[in-house]
C-alpha positions as a Markdown table, in Angstrom:
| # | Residue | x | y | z |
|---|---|---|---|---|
| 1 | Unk | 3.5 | -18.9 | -3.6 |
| 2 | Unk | 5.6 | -19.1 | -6.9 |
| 3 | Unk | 2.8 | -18.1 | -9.9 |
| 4 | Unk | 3.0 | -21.2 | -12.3 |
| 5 | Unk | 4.8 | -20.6 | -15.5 |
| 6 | Unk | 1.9 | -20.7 | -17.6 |
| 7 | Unk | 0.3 | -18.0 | -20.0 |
| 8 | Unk | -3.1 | -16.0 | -18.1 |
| 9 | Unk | -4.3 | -15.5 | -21.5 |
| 10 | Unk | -3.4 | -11.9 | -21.4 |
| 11 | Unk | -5.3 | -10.1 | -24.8 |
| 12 | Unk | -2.0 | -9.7 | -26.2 |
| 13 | Unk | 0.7 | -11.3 | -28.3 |
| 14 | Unk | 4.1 | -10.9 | -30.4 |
| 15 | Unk | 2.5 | -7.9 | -32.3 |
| 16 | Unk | 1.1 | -6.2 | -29.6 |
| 17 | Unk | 2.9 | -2.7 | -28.6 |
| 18 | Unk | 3.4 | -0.6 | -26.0 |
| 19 | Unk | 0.8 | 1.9 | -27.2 |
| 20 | Unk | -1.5 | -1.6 | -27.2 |
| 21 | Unk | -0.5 | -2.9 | -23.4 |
| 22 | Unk | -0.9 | 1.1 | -22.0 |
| 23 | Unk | -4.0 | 2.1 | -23.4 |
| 24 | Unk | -6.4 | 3.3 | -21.1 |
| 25 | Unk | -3.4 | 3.1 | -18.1 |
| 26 | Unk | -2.8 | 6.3 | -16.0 |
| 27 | Unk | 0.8 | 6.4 | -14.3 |
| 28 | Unk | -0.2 | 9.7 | -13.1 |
| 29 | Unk | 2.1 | 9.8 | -9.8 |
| 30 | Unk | 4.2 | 6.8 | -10.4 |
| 31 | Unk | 8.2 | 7.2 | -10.7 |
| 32 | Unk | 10.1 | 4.7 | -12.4 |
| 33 | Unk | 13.7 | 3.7 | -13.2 |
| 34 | Unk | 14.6 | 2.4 | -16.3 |
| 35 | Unk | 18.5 | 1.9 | -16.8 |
| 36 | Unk | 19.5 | 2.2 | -20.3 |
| 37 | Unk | 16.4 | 4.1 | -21.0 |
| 38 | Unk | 17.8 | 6.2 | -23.4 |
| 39 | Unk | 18.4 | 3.8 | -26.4 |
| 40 | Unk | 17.0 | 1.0 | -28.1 |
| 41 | Unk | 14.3 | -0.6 | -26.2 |
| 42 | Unk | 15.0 | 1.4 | -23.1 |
| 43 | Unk | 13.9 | 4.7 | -24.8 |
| 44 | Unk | 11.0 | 3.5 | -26.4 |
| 45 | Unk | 10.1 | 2.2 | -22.8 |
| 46 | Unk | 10.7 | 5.5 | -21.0 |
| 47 | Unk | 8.3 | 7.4 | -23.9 |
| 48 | Unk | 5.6 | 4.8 | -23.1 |
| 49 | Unk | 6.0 | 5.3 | -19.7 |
| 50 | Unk | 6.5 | 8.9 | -19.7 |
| 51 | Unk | 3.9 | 9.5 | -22.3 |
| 52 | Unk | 0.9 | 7.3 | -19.7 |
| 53 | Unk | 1.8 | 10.0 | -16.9 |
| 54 | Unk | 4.9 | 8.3 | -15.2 |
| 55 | Unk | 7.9 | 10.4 | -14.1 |
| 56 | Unk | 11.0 | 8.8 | -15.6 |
| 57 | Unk | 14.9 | 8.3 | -14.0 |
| 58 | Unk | 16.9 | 7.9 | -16.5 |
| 59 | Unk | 20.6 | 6.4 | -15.2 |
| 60 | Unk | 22.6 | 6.4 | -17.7 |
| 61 | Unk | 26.4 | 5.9 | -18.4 |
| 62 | Unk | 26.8 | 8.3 | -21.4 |
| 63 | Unk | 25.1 | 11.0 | -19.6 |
| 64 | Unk | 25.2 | 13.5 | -22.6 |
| 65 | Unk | 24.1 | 11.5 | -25.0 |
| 66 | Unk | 20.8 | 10.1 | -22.8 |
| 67 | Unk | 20.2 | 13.9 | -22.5 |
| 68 | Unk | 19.9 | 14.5 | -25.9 |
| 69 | Unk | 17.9 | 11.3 | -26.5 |
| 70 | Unk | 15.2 | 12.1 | -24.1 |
| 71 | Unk | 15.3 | 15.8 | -25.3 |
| 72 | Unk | 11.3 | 16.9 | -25.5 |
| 73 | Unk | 10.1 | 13.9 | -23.6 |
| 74 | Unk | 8.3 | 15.7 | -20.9 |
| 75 | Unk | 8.9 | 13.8 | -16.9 |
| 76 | Unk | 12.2 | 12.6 | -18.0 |
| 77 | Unk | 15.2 | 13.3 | -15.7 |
| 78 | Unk | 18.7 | 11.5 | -16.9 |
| 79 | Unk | 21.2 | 10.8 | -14.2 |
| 80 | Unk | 24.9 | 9.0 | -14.4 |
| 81 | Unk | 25.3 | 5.5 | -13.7 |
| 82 | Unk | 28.2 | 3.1 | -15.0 |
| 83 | Unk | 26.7 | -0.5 | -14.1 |
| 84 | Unk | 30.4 | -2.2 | -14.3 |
| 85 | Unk | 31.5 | 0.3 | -11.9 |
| 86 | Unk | 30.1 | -0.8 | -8.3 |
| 87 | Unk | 31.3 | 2.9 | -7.0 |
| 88 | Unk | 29.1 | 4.3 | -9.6 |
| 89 | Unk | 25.8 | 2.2 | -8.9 |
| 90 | Unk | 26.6 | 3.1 | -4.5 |
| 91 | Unk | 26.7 | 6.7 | -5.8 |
| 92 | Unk | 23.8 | 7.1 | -7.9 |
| 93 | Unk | 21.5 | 5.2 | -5.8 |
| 94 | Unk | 22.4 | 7.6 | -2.8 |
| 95 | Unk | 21.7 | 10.6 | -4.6 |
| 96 | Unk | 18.6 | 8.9 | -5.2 |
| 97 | Unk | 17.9 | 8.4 | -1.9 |
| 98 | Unk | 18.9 | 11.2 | -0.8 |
| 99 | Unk | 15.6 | 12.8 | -2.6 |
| 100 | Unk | 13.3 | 10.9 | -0.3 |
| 101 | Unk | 11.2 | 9.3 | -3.4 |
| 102 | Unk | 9.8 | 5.9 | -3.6 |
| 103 | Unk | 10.3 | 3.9 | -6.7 |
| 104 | Unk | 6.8 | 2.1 | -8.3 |
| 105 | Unk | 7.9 | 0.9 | -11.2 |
| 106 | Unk | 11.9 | 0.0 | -11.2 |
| 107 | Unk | 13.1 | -1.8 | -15.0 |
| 108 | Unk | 16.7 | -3.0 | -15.1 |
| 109 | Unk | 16.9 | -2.3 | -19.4 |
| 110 | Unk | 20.4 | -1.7 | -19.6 |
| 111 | Unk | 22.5 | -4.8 | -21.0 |
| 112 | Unk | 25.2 | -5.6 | -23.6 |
| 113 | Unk | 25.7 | -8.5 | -26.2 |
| 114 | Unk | 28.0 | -10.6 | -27.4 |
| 115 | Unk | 31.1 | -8.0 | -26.9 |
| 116 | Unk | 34.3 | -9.1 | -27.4 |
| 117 | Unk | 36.1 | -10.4 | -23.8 |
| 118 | Unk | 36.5 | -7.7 | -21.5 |
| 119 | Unk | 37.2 | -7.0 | -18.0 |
| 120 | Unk | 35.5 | -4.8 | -15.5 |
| 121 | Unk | 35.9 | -4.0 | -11.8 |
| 122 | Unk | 38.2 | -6.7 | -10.6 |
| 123 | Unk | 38.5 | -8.8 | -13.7 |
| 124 | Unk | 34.5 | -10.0 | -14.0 |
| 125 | Unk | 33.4 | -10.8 | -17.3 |
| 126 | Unk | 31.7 | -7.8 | -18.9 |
| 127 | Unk | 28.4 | -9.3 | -19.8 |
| 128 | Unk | 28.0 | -11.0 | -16.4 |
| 129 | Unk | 29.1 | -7.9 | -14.7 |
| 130 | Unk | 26.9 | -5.3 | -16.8 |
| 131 | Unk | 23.8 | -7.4 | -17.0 |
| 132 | Unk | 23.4 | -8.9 | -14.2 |
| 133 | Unk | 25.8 | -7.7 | -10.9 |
| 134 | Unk | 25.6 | -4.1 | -11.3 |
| 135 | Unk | 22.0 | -4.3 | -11.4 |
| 136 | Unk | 21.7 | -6.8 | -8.3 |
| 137 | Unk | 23.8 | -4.0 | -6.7 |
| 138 | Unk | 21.8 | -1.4 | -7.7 |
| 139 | Unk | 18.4 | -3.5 | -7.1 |
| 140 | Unk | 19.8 | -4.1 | -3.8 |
| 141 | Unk | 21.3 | -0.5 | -2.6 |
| 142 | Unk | 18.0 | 1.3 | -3.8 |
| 143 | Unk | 15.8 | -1.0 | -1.7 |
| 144 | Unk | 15.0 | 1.2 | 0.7 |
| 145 | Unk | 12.8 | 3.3 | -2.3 |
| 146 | Unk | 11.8 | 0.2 | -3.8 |
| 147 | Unk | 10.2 | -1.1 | -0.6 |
| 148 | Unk | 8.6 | 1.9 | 0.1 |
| 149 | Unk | 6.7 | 2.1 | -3.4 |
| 150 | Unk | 6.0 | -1.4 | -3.5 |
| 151 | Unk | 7.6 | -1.7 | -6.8 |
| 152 | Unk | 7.1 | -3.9 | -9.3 |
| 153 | Unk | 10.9 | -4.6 | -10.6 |
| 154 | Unk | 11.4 | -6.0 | -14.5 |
| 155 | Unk | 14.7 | -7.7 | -15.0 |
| 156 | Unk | 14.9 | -7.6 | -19.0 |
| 157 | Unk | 16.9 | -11.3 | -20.2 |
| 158 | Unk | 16.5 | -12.7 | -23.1 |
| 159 | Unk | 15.5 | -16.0 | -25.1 |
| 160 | Unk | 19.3 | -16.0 | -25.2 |
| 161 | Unk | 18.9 | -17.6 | -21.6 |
| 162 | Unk | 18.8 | -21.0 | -24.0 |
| 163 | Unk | 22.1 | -20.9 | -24.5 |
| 164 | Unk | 23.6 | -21.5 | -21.5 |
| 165 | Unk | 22.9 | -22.0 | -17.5 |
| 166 | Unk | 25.2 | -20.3 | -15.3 |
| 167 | Unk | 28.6 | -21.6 | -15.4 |
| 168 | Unk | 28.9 | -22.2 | -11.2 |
| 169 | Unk | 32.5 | -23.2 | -12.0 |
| 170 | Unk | 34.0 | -20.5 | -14.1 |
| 171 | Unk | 31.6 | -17.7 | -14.3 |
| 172 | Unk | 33.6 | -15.0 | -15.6 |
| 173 | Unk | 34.9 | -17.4 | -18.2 |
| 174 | Unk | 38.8 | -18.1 | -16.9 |
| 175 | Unk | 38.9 | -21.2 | -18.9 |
| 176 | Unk | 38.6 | -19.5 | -22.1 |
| 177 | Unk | 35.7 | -16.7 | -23.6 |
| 178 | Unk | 32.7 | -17.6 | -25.2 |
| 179 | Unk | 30.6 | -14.0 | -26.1 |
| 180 | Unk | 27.6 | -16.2 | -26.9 |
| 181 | Unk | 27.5 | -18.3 | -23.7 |
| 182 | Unk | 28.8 | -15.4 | -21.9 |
| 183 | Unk | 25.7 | -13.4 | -22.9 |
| 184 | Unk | 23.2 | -16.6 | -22.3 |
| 185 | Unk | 24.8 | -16.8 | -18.8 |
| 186 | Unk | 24.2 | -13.4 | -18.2 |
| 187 | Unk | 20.4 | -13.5 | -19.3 |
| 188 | Unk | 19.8 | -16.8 | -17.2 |
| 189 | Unk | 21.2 | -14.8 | -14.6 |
| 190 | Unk | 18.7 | -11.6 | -15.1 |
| 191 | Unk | 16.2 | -14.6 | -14.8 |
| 192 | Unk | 17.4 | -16.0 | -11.5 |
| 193 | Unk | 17.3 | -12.4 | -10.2 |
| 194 | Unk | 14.1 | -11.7 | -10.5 |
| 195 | Unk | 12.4 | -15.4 | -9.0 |
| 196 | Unk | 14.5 | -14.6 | -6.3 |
| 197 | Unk | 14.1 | -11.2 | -5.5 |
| 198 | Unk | 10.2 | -11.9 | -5.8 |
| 199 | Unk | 10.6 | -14.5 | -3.2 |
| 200 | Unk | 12.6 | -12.0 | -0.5 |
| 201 | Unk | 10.2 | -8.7 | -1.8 |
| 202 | Unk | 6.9 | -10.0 | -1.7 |
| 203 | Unk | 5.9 | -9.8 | 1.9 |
| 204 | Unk | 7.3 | -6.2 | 1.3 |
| 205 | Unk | 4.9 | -5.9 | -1.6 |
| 206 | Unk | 7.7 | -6.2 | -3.9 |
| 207 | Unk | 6.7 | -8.4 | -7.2 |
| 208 | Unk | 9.5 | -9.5 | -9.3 |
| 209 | Unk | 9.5 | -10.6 | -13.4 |
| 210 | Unk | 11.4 | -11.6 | -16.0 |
| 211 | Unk | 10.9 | -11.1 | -19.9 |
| 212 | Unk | 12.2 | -11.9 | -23.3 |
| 213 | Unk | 11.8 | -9.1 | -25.4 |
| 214 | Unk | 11.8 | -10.4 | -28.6 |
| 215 | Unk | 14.4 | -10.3 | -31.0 |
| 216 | Unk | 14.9 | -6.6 | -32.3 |
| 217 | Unk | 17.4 | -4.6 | -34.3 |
| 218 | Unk | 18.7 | -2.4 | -31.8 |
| 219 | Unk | 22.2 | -0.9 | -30.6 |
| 220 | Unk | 22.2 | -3.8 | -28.7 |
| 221 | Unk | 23.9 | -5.5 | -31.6 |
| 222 | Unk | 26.5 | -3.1 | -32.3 |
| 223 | Unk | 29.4 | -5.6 | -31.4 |
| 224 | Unk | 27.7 | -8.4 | -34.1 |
| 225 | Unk | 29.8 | -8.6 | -37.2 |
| 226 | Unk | 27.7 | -9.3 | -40.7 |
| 227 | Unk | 28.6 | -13.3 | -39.8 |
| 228 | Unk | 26.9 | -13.0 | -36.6 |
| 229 | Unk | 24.4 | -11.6 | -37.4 |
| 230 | Unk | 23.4 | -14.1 | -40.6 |
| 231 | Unk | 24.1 | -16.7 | -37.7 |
| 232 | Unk | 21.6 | -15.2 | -35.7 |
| 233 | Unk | 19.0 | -14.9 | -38.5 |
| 234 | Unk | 20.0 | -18.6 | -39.5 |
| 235 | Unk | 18.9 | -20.0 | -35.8 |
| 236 | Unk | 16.2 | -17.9 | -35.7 |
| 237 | Unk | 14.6 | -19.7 | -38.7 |
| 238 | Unk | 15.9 | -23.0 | -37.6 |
| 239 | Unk | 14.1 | -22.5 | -34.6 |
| 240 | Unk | 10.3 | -23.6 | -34.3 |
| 241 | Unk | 9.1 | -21.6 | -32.3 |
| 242 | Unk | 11.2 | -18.4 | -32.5 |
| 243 | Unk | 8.9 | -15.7 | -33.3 |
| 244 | Unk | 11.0 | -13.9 | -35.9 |
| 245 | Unk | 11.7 | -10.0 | -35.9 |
| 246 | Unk | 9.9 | -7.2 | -34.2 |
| 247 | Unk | 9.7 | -3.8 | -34.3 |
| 248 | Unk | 11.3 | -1.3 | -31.4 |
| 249 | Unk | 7.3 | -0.5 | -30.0 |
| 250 | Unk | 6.7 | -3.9 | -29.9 |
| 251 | Unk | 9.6 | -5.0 | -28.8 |
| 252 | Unk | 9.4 | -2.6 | -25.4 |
| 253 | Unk | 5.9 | -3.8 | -24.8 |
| 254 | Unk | 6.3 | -6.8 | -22.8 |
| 255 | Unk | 8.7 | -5.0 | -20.3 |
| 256 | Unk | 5.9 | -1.9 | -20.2 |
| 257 | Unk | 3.2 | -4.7 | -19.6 |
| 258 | Unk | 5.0 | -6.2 | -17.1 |
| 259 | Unk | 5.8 | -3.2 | -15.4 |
| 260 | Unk | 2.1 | -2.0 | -15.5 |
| 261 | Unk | -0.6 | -4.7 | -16.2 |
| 262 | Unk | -3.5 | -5.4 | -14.0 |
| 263 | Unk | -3.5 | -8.8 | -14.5 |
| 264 | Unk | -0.3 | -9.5 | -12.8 |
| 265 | Unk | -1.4 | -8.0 | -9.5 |
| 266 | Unk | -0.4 | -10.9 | -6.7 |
| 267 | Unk | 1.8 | -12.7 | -8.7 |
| 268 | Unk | 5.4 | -12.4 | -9.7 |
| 269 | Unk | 8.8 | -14.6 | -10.0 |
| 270 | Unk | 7.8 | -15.4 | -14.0 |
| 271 | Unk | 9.1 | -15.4 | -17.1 |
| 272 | Unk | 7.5 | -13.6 | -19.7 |
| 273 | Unk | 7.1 | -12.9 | -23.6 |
| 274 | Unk | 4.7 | -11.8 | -25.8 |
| 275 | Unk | 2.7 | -9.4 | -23.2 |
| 276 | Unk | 2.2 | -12.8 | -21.4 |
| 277 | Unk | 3.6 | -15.5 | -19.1 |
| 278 | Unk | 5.6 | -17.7 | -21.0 |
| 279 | Unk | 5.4 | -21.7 | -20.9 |
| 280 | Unk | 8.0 | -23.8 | -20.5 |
| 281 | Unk | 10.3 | -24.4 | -23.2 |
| 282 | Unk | 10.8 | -27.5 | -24.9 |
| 283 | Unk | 14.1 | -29.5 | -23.8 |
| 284 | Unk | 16.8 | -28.6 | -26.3 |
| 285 | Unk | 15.1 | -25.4 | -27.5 |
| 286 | Unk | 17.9 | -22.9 | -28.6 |
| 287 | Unk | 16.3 | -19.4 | -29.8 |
| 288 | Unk | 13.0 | -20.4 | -29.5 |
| 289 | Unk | 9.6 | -19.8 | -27.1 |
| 290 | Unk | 9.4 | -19.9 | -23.3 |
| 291 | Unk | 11.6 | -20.3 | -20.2 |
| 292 | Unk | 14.1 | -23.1 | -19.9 |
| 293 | Unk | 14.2 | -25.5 | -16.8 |
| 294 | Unk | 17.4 | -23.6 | -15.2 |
| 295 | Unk | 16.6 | -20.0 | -15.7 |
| 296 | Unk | 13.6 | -21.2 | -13.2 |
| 297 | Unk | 15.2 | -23.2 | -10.7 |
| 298 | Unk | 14.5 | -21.9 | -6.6 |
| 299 | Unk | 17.5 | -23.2 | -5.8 |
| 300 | Unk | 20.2 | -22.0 | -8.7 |
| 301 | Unk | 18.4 | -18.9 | -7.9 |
| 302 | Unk | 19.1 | -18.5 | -4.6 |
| 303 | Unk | 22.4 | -19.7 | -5.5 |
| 304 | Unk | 23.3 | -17.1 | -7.8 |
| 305 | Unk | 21.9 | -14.0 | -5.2 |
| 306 | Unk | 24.4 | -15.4 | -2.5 |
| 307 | Unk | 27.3 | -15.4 | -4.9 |
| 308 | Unk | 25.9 | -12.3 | -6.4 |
| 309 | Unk | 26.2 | -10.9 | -2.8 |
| 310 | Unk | 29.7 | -11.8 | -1.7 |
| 311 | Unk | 30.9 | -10.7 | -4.9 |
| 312 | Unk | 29.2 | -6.8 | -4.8 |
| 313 | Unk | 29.1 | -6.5 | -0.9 |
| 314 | Unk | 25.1 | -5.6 | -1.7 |
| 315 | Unk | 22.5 | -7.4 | -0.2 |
| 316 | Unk | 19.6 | -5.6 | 1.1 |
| 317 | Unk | 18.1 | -8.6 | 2.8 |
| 318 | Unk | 21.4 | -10.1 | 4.7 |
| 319 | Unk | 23.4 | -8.9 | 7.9 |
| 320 | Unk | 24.1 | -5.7 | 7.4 |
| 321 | Unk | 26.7 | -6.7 | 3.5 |
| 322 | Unk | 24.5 | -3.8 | 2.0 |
| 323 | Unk | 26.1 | -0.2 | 1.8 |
């Protein structure tokens, strides 16, 4: 069954870290995948990781630059991935194959924000594309590995889910761009991933989640002019319940937690913040605490993996669309 989108109480909260959430964890033996994990939140992730005994992939699609980013950081391996590129993602997930490893712990990091409109593959919306289909591609290609380690997979979104449902109609934004509701459509979709990939992995042992990091100044921001970002700070303290600002340690923590913690063993398809399951938000909450009502729909969410399918030919649990 679906855990109920309700807080278990957890120990920690918005100023908890990822030191806090690992303490006393040994990933001794464990392999995870972080995308992205060599910036921002993503590095601070793969150090945590790294640093409780886990050996790291990093794919990454400034290869040289993730190199010298994880420079020092010892069980850290960086390898090339272009998430907008679905001949990239088939690629590095066969190599990854190819080794024969199984995947514990796999945490789809990598996103961007708010760019300016731009085109990938055959003309899908960056954000959509990046976020969300390259890693249901590479989710879906790497199966195989994931199966085998009985992973637990963490699809990082973002309270930004609030600012839009996914636009069924026009979902790479033909009608006219949007970069905020581009980026809240991509986020509800990192959402809808995970319930439903819980749903198809868990007889597998597969356990799926969702998160909201926090809001943190990262390159994540780097296409947010001084305007946008006094917006941003403006909603933020409009918002009731919007938590404010954290720090890059704390921000990583609830992806690390959810990755790693105990407490989640046998449950899965949640939203979480805070190093916990989140509630349900409010109606009308923009910014704010907990999971809106469409970023946790069965229904949207199996939805969205079907169209998710036809569009990047991967789809580990259908007839044979996978390659």
């Amino acid at each position: 069954m679906t855990t109920e989108q309700h807080g278990i109480n957890s120990g920690f909260g918005p100023g908890s870290t990822t030191t806090d959430v690992l303490r006393g964890t040994d990933l001794s033996g464990k392999l995870a995948v972080v995308t992205g994990g060599y910036s921002g939140l993503g590095l601070e992730t793969t150090r945590a990781l790294a640093a409780a005994g886990a050996r790291v992939v990093v794919p990454a699609r400034r290869r040289e630059a993730a190199v010298k980013a994880v420079e020092g950081i010892a069980g850290v391996e960086v390898d090339t991935l272009d998430l907008g590129d679905l001949d990239s993602v088939r690629a590095f997930a066969g190599r990854f194959l190819e080794s024969g490893r199984s995947i514990d712990l796999m945490i789809n990091n990598a996103g961007i924000m708010a760019s300016p409109k731009t085109r990938v593959g055959p003309g899908w919306e960056a954000q959509f594309a990046t976020n969300h289909l390259g890693h249901h591609a590479l989710v879906n290609h790497l199966w195989p590995a994931i199966a085998r380690g009985g992973a637990r997979v963490v699809s990082v979104s973002s309270n930004g889910h609030q600012l839009s449902d996914i636009r069924w109609d026009d979902p790479h934004f033909e009608q006219g761009y949007d970069k905020w509701l581009a980026y809240g459509q991509a986020k509800t979709a990192n959402a809808l991933f995970a319930l439903h990939l819980d749903a198809l992995g868990r007889d597998s042992g597969v356990r799926a989640f969702s998160l909201h990091p926090g809001t943190i100044m990262t390159e994540l921001g780097r296409h947010m002019s001084q305007s946008d970002l006094d917006e941003l700070t403006r909603s933020m303290a409009e918002s009731e319940t919007n938590g404010g600002w954290k720090t890059p340690e704390q921000g990583a923590a609830t992806q690390v937690w959810a990755a790693t913690s105990r407490r989640l063993a046998g449950l899965g398809g949640v939203y979480c913040e805070d190093c916990d399951i989140a509630e349900p938000a409010a109606p009308g909450t923009v910014l704010g605490a907990g999971v809106s009502s469409w970023a946790m729909d069965p229904d949207s969410a199996a939805r969205l993996w079907k169209l998710s399918a036809e569009l990047t030919g991967a789809d580990a649990f259908g007839t044979g669309t996978a390659h």
